[in-house]
Structures are given as C-alpha cells and as structure tokens.
N, C-alpha and C positions, 0 to 999 in steps of 0.2 A: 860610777853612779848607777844606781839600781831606776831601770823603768818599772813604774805604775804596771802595775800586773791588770788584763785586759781580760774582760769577761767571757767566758766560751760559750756558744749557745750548741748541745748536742744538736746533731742532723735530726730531723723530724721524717718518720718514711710518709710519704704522700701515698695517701688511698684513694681514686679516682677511676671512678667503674660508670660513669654517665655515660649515655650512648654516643653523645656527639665528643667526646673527648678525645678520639683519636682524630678524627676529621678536622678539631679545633686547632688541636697541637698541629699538624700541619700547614695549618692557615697563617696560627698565628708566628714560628717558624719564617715562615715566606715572607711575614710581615717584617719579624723582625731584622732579616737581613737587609730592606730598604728603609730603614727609618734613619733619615737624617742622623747627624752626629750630636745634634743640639737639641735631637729627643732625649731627655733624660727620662729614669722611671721618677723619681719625683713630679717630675711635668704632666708624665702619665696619669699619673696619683691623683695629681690634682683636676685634670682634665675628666677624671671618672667623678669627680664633688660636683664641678661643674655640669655633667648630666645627670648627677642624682638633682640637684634645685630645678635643673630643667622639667624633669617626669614631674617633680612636687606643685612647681608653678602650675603646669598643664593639669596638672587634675585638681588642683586649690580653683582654676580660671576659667573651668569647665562648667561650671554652674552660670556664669555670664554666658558664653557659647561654647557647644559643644567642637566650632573650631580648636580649641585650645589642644584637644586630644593629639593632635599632632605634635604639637610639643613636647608631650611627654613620650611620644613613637620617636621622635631624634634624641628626644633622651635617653631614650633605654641605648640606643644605636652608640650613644657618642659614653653612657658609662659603661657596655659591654666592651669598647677597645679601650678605654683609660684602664678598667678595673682587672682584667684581662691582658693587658701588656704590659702593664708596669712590673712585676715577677718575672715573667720571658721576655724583656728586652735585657732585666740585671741580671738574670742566668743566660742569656747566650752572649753579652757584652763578658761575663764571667767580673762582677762587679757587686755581688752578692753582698747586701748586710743584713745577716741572718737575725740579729735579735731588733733591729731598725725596723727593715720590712714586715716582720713577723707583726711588728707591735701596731705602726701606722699603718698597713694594709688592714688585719683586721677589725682597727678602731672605724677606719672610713669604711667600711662593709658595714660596719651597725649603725652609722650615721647613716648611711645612705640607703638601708633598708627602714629606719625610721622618718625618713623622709617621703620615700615611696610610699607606706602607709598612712603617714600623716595625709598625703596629698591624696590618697583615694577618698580616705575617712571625712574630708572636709567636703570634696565634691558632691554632687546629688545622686551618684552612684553607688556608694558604698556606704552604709550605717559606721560611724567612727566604735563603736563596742565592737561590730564586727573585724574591723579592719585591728583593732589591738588585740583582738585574740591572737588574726594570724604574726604580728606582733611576737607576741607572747610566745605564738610557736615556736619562732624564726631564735629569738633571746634563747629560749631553751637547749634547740640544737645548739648553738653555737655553745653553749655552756658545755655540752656532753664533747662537742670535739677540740675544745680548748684543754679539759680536762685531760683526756685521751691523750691528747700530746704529751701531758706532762706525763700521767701514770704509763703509759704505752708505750710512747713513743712515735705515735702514730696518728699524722692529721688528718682525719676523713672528712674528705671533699665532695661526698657523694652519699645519695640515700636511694634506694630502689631504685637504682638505673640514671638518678637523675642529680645533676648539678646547678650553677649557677645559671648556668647557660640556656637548660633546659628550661628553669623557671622563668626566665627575660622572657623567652617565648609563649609561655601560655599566658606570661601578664602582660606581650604586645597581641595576642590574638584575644585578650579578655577585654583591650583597650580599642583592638577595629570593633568588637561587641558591640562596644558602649557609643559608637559611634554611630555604625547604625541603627542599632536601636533605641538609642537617647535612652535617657532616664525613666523609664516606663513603671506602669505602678507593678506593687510588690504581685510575685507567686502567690508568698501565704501572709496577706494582711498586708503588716507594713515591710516586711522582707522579701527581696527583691532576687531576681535569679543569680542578679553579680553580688548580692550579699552570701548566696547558700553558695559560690565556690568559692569565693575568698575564706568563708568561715569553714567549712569543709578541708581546703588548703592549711588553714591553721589548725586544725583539729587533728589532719593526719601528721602534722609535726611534734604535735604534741605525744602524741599518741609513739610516734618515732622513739622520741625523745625517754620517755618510759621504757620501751621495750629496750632501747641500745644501754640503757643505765642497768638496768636487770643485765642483761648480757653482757657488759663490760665488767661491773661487779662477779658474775659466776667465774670468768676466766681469772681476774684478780684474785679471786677465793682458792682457784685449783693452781694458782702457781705460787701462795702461800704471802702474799705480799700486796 
C-alpha cells in the first residue's frame, strides 16, 4: 500500500543582524530550557494574539484615560514571549513544522502588527492616515522577505541593525511618551510629534522596501534567473 506522498518545505537560511539578537537568543534559550512540558508553541502562538488585542485595547481605551497605556506596555511584554518563543521552544523541543509554523507564525505577525496600528490610529495619539502609512510600510517589507524566501532562499529577519525586538522597544518608549505627555496639540498644525515618528517609521520602510527590491532584483539579474 503506497503512502500519500508529503510535502517538503526547503530549509529557509535565517538572516538576523539586529543588535539585540545574540543577547536575545540566549535569553530566550535559558527560557526555553524551563518551560513547562504543557508549554506548547501553539499555546505560545496564541498567547502572542492575546498581547497583540491587549496593546489594541490600551491604545483603542486611551482616549477615555490615559491609564489604559499600560495595557498595551504588558502587551507588547506578553506578545514579545508568545511571538518570540513559539519557533525556539519547537526548535529546541526539535518538534519543527516547517511549512505550519512558517504559514501561522507569519499570518499572526500581520494580524497583530494590524492591530497595534489599528489601536494607535483610533487613540488621540496618533492620526489613523498616519498610522496605515507605517502600515503600509510594515505589508511591504513583509512582502520583499516573503518573496526572498521563495526566490533566495533566504528569510531576512532584519533591516539596519534592527528586528522585531528592536521595534517593541521604541514603540514601548514611544508609548511612556504618550503617557507623559498625553495627547498635546500638534508640532505642525494638526500633526503631532508621535504622528511625525510613526509616519517617519513608515516612510523608512517603505523607503526599505524599494531599495531591498532594486537589490534583490540586481543579484537575480547577475545570476541569470
């Protein structure tokens, strides 16, 4: 009796040059050796959705009081280990499902980055046009390194120095901002200082985005394929 032939997903090389990446992988390493048996990475998975509605709630609830902001500071906290251990808990458990994780990890990445923007965009913080720019950036890159994997071979997890990681951090230090300084009137007119780095933020992705397409194209060009 012949088995159902099973589909193979080639190894992807991992490109990861952000600064806290080596410091991370040790952490998370350390972590993973102590996590319960009944930690699954799906559990993790899911635990990272759960802090992306958390960040969304607190800056959607921010415009009632600016307590809310805290919720979305345990949110980023609680989807950096979901979003973050669920790939190194099923690589060091060696429990790997290459074309599984590949697919629902990066679907819930784009949920949960359109959620984090949705919920700045609705707040009295951030102008919602602003906030789907950097949007718009974020869909972009992910387009250039989805594609990469396929023509390449190669998933780049990094851009000038910087990863996911790096960005949780200047969107919790953009979020004590907003805390201490509440919703103040705009810089210029009706645009506000946390609307020119959000839209700044989106603008150099885009901007990325362009440049890494030009450069991945030259190299496809010179190796004829």
């Amino acid at each position: 009796m012949t088995k159902p032939l099973e589909r193979t997903v080639a190894p992807l090389s991992r490109i990861q040059q952000n600064v806290l990446a080596r410091s991370e992988r040790q952490l998370l390493n350390w972590l993973c050796a102590r996590m319960p048996h009944w930690v699954t990475p799906d559990f993790l998975t899911s635990l990272g959705m759960v802090g992306a509605v958390a960040i969304f709630v607190g800056y959607a609830a921010s415009g009632f009081s600016v307590s809310w902001l805290a919720l979305a500071l345990a949110g980023y906290a609680i989807q950096w280990f979901g979003d973050s251990m669920d790939g190194s808990l099923a690589r060091y458990r060696q429990i790997e499902r290459p074309a599984y994780g590949y697919f629902i990890d990066h679907s819930c990445d784009g949920l949960a980055t359109l959620l984090i923007l949705a919920g700045m965009g609705i707040s009295p913080f951030v102008r919602m046009d602003v906030a789907l720019i950097a949007l718009a950036g974020y869909l972009l890159l992910s387009v250039h390194a989805f594609l990469s994997a396929r023509v390449l071979g190669e998933l780049k997890l990094s851009y000038l120095a910087a990863g996911p990681t790096e960005l949780r951090l200047m969107l919790i230090t953009l979020t004590l901002m907003m805390m201490m300084l509440g919703a103040t009137p705009g810089l210029f007119g009706a645009v506000s200082g946390f609307d020119v780095f959000v839209g700044t933020v989106g603008g150099v992705l885009i901007l990325l985005f362009v440049f890494q397409t030009l450069v991945t194209g030259r190299r496809l060009a010179l190796r004829g394929g």
